[in-house]
Each structure stands twice: as C-alpha cells, then as structure tokens.
C-alpha positions as CSV (number, residue, x, y, z in Angstrom):
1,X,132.2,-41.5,-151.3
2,X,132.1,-41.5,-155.0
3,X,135.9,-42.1,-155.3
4,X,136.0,-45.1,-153.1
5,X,133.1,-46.2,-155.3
6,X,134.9,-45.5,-158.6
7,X,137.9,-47.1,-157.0
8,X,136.1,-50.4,-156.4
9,X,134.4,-51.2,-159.3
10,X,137.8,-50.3,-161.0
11,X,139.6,-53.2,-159.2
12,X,136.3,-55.2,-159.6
13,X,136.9,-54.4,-163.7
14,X,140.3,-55.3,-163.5
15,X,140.3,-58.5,-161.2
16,X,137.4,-60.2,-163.7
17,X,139.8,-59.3,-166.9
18,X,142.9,-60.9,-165.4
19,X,140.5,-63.9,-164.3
20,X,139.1,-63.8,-168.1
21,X,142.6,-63.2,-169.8
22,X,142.4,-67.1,-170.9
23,X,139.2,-67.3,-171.7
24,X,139.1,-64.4,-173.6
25,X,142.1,-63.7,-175.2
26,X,142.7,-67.9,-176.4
27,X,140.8,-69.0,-179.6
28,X,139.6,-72.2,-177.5
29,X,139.9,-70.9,-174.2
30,X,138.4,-72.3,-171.6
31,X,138.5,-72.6,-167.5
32,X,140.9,-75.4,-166.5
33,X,138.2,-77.9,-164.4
34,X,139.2,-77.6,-160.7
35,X,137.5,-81.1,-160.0
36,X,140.2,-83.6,-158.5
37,X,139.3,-86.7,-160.7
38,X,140.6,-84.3,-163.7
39,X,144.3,-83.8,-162.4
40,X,147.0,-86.0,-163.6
41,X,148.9,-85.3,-160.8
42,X,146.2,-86.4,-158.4
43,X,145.4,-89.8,-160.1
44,X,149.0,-90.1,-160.5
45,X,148.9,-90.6,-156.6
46,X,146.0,-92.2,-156.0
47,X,144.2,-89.7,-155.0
48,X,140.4,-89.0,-156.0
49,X,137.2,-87.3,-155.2
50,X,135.7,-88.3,-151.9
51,X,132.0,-89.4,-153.4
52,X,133.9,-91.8,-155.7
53,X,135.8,-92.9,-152.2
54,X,132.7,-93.3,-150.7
55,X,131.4,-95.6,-153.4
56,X,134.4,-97.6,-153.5
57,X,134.4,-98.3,-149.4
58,X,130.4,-98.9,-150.0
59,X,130.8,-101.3,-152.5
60,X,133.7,-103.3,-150.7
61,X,131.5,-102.9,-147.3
62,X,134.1,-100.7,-145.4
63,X,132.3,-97.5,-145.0
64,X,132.5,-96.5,-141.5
C-alpha cells in the first residue's frame, strides 16, 4: 500500500513539473491563454467565443 502511494505522488510530482517546465524554467514564462478569441488561427477563420456570438445575434435580433 505504501508503494502504490509513493508511486502516485511520484507521477503526480512529475506530471505538474512537465506542465510547469514553461513557466518555470522561461524568464517570462507564462501559460499560453486557452480562450478562443486569443488564437490567431481561430479569428483567422471567423471563428469566436460563443457569448460574443450570442451578443452579435442579440444585437442584430437573430437569436433563436
């Protein structure tokens, strides 16, 4: 029982270090922001978050 335990907060250790690495290892690290409005790629297609779609079809009377 205390194996498995040891076991588990060892991958626990090691899964929050390789989530950290940027953060931690960068001199300005920080998380990338996993919001759609803030991916290039995204606006690139049109695409955005669905409160801002709701707004839009509010404001133009098409909300459904």
């Amino acid at each position: 029982m205390f194996v498995t335990l040891l076991y588990t907060l060892l991958i626990i250790a090691i899964a929050m270090l390789l989530l950290g690495v940027r953060v931690l290892f960068r001199k300005d690290g920080e998380f990338q922001s996993q919001h759609i409005s803030d991916s290039a790629y995204l606006k690139s297609k049109g695409i955005h978050c669905v409160i801002d779609q709701d707004k839009e079809a509010r404001r133009e009377n098409r909300a459904y």
